[in-house]
C-alpha distance (Angstrom), angle and dihedral (degrees) to the residues before:
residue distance angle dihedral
X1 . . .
X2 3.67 . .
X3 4.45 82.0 .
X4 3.49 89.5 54.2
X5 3.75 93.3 53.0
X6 3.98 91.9 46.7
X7 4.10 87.3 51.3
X8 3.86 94.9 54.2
X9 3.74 92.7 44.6
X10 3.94 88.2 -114.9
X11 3.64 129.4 -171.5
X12 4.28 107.4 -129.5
X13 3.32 109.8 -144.1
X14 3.86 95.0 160.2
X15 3.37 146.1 -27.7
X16 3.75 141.3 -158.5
X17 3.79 135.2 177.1
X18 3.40 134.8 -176.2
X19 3.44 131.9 -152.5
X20 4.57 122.5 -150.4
X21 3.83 122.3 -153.7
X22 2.55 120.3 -87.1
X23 3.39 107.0 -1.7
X24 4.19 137.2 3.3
X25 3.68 141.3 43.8
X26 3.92 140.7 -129.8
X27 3.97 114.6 -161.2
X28 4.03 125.2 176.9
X29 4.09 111.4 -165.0
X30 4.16 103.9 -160.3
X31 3.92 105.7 -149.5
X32 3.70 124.6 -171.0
X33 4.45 75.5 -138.8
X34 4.46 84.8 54.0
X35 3.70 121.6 -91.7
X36 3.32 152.1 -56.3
X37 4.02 133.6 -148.4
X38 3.56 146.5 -172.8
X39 3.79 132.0 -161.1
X40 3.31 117.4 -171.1
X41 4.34 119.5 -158.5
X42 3.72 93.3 179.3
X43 3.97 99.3 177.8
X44 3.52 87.6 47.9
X45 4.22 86.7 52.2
X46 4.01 81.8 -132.2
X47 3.64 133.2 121.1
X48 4.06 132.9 177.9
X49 3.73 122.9 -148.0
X50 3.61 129.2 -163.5
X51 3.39 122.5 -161.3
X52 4.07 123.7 168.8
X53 3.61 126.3 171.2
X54 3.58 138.9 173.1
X55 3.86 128.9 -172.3
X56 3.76 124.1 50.8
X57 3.65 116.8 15.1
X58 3.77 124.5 -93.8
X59 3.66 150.1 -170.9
X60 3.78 106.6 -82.8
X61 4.05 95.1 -164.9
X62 3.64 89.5 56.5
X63 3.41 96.7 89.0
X64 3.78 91.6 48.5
X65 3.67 95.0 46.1
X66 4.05 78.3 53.5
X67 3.63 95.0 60.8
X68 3.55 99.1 33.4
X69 3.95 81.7 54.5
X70 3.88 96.3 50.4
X71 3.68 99.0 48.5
X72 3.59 104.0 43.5
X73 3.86 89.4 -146.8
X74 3.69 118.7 124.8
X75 4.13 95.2 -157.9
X76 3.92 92.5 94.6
X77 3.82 125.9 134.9
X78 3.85 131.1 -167.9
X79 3.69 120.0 -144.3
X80 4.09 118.1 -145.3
């Protein structure tokens, strides 16, 4: 989360994450820009991120490519 932040050029205000037992995580990023979140559904191999910005424009495959980056898995789809 705190990557995708960094590649947007984000203002942190906060940020909280939450980890489930035994498995899976909720995190909420508080920008001065809006927010960004990840849900994670481990078991499932799926995870939903959030990411809403206002302000000047930016890249909005960036947080993909983040993701994509982190994991190192190639089975990753983008919803429209």
């Amino acid at each position: 989360m705190l990557d995708i932040v960094e590649a947007l050029n984000l203002t942190l205000l906060s940020l909280n994450v939450h980890p489930f037992s035994p498995i899976g995580v909720t995190g909420v990023a508080i920008v001065s820009e809006s927010h960004v979140v990840i849900h994670t559904w481990p078991e499932l191999s799926y995870a939903a991120v959030d990411v809403f910005t206002c302000g000047e424009q930016r890249n909005p495959r960036m947080p993909f490519r983040c993701c994509v980056s982190i994991s190192r898995r190639s089975a990753f789809r983008s919803w429209r």
